[in-house]
N, CA and C atoms as a LAMMPS dump frame, in Angstrom:
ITEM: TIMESTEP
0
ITEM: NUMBER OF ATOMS
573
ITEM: BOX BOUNDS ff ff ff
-5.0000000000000000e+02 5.0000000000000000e+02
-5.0000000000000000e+02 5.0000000000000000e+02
-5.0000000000000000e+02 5.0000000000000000e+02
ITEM: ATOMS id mol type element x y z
1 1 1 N 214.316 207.754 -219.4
2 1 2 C 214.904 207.815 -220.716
3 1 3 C 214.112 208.781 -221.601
4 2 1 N 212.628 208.92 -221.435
5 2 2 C 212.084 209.775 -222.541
6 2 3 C 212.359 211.79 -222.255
7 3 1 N 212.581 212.036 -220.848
8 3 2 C 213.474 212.959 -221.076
9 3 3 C 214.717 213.279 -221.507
10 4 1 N 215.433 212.38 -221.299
11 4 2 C 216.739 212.736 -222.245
12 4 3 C 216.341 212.524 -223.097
13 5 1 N 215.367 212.029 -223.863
14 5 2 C 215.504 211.825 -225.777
15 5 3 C 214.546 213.302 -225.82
16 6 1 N 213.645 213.65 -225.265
17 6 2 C 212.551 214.774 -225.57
18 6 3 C 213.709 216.396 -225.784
19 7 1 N 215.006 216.07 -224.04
20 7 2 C 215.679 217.413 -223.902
21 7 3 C 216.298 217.126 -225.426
22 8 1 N 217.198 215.899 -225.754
23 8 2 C 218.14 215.687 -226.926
24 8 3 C 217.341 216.041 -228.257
25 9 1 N 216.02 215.862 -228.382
26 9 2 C 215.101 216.229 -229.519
27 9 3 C 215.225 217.346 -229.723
28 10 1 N 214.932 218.255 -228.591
29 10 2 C 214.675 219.624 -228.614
30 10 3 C 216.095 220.542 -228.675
31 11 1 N 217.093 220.348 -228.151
32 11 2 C 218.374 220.699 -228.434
33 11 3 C 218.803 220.706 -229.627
34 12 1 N 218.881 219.443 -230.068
35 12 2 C 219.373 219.058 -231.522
36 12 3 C 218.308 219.853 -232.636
37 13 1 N 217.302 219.731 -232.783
38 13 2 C 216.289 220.433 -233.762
39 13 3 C 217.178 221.94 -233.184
40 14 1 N 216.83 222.535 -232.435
41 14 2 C 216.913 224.205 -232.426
42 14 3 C 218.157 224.279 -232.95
43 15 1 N 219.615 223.76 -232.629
44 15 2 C 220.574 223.399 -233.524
45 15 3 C 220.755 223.561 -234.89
46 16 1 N 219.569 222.573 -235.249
47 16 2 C 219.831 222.636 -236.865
48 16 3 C 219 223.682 -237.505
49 17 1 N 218.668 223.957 -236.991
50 17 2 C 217.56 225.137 -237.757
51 17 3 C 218.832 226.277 -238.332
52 18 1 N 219.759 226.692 -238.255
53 18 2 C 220.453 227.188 -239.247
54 18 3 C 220.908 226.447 -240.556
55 19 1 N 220.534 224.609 -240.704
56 19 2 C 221.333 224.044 -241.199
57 19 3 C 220.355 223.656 -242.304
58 20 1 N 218.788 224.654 -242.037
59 20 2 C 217.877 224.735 -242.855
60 20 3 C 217.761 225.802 -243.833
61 21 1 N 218.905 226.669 -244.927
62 21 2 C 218.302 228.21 -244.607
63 21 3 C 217.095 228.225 -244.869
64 22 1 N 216.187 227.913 -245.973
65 22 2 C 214.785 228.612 -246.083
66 22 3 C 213.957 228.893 -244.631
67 23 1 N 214.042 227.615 -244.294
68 23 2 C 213.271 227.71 -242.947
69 23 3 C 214.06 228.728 -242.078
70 24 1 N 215.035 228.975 -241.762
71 24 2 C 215.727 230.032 -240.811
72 24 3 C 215.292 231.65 -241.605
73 25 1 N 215.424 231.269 -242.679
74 25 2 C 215.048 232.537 -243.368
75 25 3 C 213.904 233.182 -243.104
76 26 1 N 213.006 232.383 -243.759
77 26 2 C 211.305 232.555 -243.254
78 26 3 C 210.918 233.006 -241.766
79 27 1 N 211.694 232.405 -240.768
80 27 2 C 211.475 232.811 -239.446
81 27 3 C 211.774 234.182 -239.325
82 28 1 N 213.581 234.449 -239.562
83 28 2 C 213.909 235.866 -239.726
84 28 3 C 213.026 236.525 -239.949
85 29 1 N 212.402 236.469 -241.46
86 29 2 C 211.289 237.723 -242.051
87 29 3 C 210.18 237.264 -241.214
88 30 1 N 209.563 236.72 -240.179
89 30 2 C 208.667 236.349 -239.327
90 30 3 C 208.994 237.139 -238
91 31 1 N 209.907 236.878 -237.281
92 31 2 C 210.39 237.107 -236.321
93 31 3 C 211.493 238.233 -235.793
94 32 1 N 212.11 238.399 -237.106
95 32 2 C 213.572 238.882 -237.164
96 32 3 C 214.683 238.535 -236.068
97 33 1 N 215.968 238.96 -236.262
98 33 2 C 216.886 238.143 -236.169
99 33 3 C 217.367 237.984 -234.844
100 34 1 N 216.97 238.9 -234.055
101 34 2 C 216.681 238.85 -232.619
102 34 3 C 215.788 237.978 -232.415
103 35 1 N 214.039 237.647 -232.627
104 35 2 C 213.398 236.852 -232.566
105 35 3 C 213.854 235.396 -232.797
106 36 1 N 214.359 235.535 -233.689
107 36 2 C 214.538 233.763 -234.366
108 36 3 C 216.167 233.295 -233.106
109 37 1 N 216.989 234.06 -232.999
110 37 2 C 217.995 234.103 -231.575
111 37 3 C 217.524 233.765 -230.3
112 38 1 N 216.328 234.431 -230.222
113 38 2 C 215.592 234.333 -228.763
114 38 3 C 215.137 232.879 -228.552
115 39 1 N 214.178 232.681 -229.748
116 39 2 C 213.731 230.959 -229.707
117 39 3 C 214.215 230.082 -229.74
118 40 1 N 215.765 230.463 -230.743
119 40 2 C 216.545 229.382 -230.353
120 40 3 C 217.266 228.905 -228.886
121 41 1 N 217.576 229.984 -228.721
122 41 2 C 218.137 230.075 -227.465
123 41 3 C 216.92 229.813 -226.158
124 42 1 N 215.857 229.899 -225.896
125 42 2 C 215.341 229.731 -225.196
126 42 3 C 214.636 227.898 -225.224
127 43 1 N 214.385 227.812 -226.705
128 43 2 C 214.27 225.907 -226.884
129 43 3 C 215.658 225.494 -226.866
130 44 1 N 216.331 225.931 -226.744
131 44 2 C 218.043 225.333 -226.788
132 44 3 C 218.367 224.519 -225.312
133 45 1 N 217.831 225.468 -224.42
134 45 2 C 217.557 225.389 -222.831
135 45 3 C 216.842 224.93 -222.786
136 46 1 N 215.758 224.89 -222.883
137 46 2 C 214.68 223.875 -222.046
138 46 3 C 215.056 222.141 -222.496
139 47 1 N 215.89 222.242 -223.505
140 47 2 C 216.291 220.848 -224.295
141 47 3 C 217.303 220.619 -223.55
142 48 1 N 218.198 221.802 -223.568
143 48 2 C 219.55 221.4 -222.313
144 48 3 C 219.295 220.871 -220.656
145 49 1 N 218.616 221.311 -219.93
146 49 2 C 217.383 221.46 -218.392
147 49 3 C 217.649 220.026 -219.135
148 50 1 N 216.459 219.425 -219.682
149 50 2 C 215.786 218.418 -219.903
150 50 3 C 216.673 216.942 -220.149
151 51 1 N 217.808 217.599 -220.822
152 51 2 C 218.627 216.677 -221.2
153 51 3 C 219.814 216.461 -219.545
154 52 1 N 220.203 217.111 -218.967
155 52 2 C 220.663 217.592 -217.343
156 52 3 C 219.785 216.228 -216.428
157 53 1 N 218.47 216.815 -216.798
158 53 2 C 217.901 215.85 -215.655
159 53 3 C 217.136 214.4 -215.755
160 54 1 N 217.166 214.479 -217.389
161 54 2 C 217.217 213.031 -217.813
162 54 3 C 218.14 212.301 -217.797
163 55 1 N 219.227 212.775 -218.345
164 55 2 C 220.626 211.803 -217.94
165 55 3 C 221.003 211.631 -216.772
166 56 1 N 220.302 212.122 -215.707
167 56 2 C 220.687 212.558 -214.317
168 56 3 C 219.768 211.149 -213.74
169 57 1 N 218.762 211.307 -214.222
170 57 2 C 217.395 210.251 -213.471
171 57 3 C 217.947 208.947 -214.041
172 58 1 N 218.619 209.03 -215.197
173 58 2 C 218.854 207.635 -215.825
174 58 3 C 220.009 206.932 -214.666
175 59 1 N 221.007 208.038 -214.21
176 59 2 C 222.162 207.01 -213.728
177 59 3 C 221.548 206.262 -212.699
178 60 1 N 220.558 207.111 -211.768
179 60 2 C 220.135 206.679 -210.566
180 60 3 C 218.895 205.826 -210.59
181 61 1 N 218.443 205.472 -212.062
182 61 2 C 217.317 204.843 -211.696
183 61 3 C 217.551 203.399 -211.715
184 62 1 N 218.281 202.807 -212.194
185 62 2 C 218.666 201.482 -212.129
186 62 3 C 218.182 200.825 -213.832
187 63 1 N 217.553 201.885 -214.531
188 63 2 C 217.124 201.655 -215.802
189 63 3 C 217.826 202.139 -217.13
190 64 1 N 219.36 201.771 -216.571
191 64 2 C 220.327 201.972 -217.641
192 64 3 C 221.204 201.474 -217.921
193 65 1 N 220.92 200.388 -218.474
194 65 2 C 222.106 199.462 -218.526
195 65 3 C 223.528 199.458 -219.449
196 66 1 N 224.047 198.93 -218.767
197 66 2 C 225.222 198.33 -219.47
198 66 3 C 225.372 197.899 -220.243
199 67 1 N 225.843 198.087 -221.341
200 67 2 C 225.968 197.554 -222.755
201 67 3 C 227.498 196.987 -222.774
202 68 1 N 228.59 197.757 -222.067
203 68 2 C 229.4 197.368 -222.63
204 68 3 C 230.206 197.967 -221.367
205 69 1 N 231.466 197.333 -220.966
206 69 2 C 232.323 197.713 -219.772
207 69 3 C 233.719 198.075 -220.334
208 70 1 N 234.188 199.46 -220.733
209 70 2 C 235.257 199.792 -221.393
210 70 3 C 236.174 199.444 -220.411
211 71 1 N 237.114 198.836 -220.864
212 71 2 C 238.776 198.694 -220.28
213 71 3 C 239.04 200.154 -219.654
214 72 1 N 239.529 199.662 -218.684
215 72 2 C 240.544 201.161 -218.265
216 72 3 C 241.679 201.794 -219.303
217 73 1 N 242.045 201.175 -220.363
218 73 2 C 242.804 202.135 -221.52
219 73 3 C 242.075 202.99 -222.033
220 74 1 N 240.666 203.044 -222.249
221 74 2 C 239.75 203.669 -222.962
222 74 3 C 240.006 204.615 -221.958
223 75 1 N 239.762 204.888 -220.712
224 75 2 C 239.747 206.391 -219.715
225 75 3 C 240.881 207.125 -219.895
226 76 1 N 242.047 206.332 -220.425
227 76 2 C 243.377 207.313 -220.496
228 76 3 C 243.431 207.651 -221.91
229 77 1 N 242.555 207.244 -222.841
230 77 2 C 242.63 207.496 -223.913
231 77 3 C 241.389 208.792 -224.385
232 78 1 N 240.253 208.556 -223.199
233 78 2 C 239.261 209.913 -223.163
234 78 3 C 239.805 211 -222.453
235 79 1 N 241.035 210.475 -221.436
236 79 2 C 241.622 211.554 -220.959
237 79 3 C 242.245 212.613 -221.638
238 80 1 N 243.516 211.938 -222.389
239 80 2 C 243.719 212.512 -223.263
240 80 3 C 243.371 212.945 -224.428
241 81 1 N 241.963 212.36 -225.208
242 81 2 C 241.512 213.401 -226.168
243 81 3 C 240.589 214.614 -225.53
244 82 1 N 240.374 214.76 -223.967
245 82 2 C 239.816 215.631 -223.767
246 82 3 C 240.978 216.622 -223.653
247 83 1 N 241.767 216.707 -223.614
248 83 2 C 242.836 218.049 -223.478
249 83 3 C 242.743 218.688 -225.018
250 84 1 N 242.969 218.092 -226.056
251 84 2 C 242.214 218.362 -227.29
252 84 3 C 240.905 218.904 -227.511
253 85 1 N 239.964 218.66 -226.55
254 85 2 C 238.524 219.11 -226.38
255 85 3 C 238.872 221.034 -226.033
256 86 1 N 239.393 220.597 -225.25
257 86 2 C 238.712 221.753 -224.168
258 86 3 C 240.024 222.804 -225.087
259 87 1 N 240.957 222.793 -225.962
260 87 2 C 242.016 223.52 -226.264
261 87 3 C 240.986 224.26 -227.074
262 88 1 N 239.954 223.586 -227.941
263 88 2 C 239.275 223.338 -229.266
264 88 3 C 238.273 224.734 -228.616
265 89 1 N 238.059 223.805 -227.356
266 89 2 C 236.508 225.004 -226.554
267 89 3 C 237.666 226.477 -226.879
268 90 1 N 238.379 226.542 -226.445
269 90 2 C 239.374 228.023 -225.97
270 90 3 C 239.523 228.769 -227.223
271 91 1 N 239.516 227.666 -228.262
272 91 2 C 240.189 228.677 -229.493
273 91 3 C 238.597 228.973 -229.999
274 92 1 N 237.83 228.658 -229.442
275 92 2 C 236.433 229.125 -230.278
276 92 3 C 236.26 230.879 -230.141
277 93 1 N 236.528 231.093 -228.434
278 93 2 C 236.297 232.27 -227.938
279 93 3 C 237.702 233.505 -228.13
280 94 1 N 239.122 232.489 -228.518
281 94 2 C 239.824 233.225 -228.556
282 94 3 C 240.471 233.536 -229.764
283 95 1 N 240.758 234.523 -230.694
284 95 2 C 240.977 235.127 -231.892
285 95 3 C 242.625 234.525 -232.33
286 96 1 N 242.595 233.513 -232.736
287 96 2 C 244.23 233.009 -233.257
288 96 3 C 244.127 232.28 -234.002
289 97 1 N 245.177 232.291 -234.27
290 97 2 C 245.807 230.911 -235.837
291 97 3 C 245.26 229.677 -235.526
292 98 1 N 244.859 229.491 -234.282
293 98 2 C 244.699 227.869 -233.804
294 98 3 C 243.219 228.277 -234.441
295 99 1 N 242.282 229.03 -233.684
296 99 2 C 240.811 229.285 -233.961
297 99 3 C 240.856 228.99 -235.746
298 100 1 N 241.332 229.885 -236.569
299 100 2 C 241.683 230.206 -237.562
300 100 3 C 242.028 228.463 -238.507
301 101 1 N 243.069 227.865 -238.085
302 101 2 C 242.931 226.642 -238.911
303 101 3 C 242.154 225.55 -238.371
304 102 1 N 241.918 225.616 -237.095
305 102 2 C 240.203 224.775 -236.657
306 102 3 C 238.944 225.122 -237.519
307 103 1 N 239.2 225.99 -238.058
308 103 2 C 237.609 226.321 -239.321
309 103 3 C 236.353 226.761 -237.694
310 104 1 N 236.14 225.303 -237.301
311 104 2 C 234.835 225.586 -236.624
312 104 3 C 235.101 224.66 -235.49
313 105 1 N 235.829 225.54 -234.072
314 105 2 C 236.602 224.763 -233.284
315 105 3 C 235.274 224.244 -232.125
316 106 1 N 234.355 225.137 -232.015
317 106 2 C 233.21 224.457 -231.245
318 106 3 C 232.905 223.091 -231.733
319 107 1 N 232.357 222.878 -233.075
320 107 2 C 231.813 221.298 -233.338
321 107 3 C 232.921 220.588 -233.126
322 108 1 N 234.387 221.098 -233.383
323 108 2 C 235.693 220.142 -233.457
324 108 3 C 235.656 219.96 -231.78
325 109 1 N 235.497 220.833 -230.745
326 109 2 C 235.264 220.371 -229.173
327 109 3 C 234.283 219.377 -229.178
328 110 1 N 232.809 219.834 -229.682
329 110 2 C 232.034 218.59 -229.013
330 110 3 C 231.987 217.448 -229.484
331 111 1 N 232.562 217.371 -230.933
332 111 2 C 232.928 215.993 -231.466
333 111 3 C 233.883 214.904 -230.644
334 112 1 N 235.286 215.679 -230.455
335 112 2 C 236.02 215.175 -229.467
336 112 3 C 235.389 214.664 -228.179
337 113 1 N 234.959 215.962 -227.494
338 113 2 C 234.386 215.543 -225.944
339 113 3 C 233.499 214.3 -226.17
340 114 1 N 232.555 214.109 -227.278
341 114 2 C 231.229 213.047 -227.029
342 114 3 C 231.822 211.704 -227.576
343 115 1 N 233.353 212.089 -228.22
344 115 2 C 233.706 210.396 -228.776
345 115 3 C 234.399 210.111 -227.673
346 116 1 N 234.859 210.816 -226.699
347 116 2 C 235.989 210.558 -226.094
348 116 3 C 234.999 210.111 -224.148
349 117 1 N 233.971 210.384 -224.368
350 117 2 C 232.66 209.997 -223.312
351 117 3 C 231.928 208.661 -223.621
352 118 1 N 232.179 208.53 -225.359
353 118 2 C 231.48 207.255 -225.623
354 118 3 C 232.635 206.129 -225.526
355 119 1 N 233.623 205.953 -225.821
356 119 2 C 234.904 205.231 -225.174
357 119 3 C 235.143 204.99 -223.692
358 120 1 N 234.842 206.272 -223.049
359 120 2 C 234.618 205.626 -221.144
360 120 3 C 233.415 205.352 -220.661
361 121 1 N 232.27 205.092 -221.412
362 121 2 C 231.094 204.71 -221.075
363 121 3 C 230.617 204.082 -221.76
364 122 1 N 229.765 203.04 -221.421
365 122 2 C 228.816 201.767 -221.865
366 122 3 C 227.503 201.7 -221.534
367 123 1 N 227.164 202.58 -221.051
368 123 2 C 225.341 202.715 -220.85
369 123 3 C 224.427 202.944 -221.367
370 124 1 N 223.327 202.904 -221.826
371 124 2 C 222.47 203.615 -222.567
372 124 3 C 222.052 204.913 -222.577
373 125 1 N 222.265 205.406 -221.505
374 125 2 C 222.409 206.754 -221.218
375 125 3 C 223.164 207.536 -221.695
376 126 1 N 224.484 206.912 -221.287
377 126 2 C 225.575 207.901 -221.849
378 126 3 C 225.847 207.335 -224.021
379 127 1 N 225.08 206.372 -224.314
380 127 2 C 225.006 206.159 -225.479
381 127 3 C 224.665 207.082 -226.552
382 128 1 N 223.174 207.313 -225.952
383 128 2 C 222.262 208.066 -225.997
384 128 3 C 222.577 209.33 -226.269
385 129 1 N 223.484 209.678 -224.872
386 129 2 C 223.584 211.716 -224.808
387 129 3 C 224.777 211.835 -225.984
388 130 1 N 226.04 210.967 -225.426
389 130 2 C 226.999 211.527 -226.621
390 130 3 C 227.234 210.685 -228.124
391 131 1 N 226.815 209.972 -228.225
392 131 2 C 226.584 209.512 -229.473
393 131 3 C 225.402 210.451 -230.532
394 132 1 N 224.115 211.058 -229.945
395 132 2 C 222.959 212.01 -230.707
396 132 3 C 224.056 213.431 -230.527
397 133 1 N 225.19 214.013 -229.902
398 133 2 C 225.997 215.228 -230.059
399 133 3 C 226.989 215.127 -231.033
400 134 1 N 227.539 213.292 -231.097
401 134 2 C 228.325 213.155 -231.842
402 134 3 C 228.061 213.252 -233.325
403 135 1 N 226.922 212.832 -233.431
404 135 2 C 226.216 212.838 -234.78
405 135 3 C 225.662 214.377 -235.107
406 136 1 N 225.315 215.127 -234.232
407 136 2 C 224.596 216.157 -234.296
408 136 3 C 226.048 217.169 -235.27
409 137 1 N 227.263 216.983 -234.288
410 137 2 C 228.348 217.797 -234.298
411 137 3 C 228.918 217.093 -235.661
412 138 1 N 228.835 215.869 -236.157
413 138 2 C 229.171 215.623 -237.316
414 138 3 C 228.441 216.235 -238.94
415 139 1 N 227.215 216.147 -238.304
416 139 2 C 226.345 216.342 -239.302
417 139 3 C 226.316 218.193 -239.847
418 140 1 N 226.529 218.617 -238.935
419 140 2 C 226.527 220.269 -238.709
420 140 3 C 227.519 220.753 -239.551
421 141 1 N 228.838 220.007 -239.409
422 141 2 C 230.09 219.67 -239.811
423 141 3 C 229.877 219.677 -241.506
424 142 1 N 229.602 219.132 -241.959
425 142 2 C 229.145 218.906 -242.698
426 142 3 C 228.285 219.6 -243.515
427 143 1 N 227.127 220.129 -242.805
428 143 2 C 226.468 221.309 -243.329
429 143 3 C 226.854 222.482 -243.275
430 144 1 N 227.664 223.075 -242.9
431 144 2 C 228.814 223.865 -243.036
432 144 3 C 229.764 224.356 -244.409
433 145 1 N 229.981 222.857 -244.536
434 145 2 C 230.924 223.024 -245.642
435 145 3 C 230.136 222.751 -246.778
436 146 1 N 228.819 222.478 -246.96
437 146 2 C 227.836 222.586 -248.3
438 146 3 C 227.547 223.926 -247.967
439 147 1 N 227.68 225.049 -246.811
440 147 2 C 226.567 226.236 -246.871
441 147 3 C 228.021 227.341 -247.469
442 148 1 N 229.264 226.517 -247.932
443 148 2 C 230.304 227.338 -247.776
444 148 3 C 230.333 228.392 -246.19
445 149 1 N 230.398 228.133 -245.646
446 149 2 C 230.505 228.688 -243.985
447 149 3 C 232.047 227.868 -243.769
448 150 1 N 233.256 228.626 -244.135
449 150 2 C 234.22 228.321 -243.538
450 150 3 C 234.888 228.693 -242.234
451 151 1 N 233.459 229.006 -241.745
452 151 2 C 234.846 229.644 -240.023
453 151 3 C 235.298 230.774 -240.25
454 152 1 N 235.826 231.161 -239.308
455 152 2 C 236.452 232.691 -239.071
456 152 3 C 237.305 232.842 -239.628
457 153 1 N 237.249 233.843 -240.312
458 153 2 C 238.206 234.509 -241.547
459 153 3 C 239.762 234.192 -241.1
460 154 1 N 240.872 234.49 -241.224
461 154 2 C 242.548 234.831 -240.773
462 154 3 C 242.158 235.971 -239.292
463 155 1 N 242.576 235.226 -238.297
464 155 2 C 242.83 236.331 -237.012
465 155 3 C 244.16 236.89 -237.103
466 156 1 N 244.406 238.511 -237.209
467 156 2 C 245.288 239.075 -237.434
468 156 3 C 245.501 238.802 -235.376
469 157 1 N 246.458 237.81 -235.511
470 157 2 C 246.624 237.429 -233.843
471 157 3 C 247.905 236.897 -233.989
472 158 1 N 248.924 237.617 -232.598
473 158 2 C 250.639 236.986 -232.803
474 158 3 C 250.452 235.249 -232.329
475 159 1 N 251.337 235.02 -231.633
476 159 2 C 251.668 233.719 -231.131
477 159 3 C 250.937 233.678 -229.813
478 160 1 N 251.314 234.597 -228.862
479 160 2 C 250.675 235.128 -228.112
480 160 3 C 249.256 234.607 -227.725
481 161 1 N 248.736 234.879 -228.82
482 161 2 C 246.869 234.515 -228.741
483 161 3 C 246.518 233.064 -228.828
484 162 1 N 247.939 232.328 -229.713
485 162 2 C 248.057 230.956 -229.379
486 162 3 C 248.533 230.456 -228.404
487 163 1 N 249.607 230.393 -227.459
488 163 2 C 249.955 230.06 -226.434
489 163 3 C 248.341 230.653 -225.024
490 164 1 N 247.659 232.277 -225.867
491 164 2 C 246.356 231.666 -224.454
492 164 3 C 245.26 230.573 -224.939
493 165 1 N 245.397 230.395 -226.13
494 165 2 C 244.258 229.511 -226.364
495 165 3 C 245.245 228.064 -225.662
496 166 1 N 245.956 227.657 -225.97
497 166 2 C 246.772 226.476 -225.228
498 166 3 C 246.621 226.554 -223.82
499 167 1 N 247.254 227.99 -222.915
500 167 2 C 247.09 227.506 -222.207
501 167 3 C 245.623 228.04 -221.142
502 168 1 N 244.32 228.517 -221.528
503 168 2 C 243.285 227.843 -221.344
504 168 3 C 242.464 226.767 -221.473
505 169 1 N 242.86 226.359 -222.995
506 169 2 C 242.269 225.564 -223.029
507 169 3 C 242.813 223.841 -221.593
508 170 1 N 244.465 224.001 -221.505
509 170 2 C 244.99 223.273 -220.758
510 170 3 C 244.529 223.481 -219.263
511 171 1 N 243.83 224.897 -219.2
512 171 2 C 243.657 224.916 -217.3
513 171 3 C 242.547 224.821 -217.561
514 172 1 N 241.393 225.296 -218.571
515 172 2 C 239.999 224.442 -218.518
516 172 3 C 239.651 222.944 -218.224
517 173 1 N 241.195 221.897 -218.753
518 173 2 C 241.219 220.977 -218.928
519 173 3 C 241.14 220.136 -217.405
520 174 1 N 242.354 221.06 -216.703
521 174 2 C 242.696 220.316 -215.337
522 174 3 C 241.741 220.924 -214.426
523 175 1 N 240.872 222.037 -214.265
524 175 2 C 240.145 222.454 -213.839
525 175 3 C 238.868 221.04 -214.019
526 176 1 N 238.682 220.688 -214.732
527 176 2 C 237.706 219.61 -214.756
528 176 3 C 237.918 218.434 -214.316
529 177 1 N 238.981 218.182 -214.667
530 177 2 C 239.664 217.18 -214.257
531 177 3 C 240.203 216.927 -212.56
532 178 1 N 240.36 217.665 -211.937
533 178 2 C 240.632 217.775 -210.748
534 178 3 C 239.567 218.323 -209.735
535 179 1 N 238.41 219.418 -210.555
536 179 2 C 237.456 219.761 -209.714
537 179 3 C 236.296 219.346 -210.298
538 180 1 N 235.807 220.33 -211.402
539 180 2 C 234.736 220.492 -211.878
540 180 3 C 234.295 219.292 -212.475
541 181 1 N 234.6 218.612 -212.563
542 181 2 C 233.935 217.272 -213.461
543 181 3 C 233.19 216.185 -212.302
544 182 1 N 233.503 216.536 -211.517
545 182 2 C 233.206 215.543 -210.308
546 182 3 C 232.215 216.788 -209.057
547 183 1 N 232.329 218.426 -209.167
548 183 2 C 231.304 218.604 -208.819
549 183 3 C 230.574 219.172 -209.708
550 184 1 N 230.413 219.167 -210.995
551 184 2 C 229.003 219.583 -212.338
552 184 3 C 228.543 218.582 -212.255
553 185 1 N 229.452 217.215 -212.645
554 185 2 C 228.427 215.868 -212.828
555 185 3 C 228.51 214.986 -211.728
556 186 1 N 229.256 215.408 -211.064
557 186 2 C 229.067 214.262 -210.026
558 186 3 C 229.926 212.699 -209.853
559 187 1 N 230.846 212.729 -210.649
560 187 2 C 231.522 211.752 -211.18
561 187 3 C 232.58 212.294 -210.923
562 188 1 N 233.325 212.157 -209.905
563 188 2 C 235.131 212.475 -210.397
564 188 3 C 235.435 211.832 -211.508
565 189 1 N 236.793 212.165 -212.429
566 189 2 C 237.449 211.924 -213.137
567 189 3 C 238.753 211.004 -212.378
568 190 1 N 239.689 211.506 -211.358
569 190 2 C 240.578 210.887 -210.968
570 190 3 C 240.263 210.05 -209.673
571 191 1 N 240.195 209.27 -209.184
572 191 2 C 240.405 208.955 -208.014
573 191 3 C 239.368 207.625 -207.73
């Protein structure tokens, strides 16, 4: 458990450090803006690693208990807010009206993904990982809209750019769902 809280410490802090400006500032004129990018990004990872193989040691160690045994409605109900997740992931990278009235479709993905993980799971582990993202992605949320940071301006983008954000975000969806979710984590989803 104290690696996943050390990787989740270290993730979450490098995170917020935009949600500081003075302190981001100060680094900039320290580091500049490549520098202060680099550190984040490099403590971002070693928090991510850390958080990978702590949640990893937790399932298998027998030192994670059960708190709570969600009904099987809860899995069809994380099922389906993950298709919402992953639409959210697509419009981050892709320039459209969807990106555009999502404001800030990344935190709107990992908010989804970590409520919709804490509904099919009852462990301390999985308490732990998506409940500190859920809060992280709320809180960010939030600091956002005090830093006036509204998201990406109007994407001069047809329909077009919406139907690929739909339908990536929909084959990101079944792509996980059918493969990748069961060989990244090890857990199928169906079956």
């Amino acid at each position: 458990m104290l690696l996943l809280c050390i990787g989740l410490l270290l993730f979450i802090a490098f995170h917020l450090l935009p949600t500081n400006v003075s302190l981001r500032s100060g680094l900039v004129g320290k580091f500049g803006e490549t520098g202060v990018k680099g550190i984040v990004a490099v403590g971002s990872l070693i928090g991510f690693l850390l958080i990978i193989y702590g949640y990893g040691k937790m399932q298998g160690s027998g030192k994670n208990p059960v708190l709570w045994d969600p009904p099987t409605w809860m899995a069809h109900i994380s099922l389906l807010l993950m298709v919402f997740s992953m639409i959210a992931l697509a419009a981050t990278y892709i320039p459209s009206r969807i990106r555009t009235a999502l404001k800030h479709p990344m935190l709107l993905a990992v908010k989804i993904w970590a409520l919709a993980h804490l509904l099919a799971n009852g462990d301390v582990a999985s308490l732990l990982l998506f409940g500190s993202f859920l809060a992280w992605a709320v809180y960010d949320r939030i600091s956002l809209k005090k830093r006036s940071n509204l998201g990406p301006g109007p994407a001069n983008a047809s329909v077009i750019n919406d139907v690929a954000v739909i339908a990536v975000g929909l084959g990101l969806y079944l792509g996980m769902v059918f493969w990748g979710h069961g060989y990244l984590i090890g857990v199928g989803v169906i079956g």
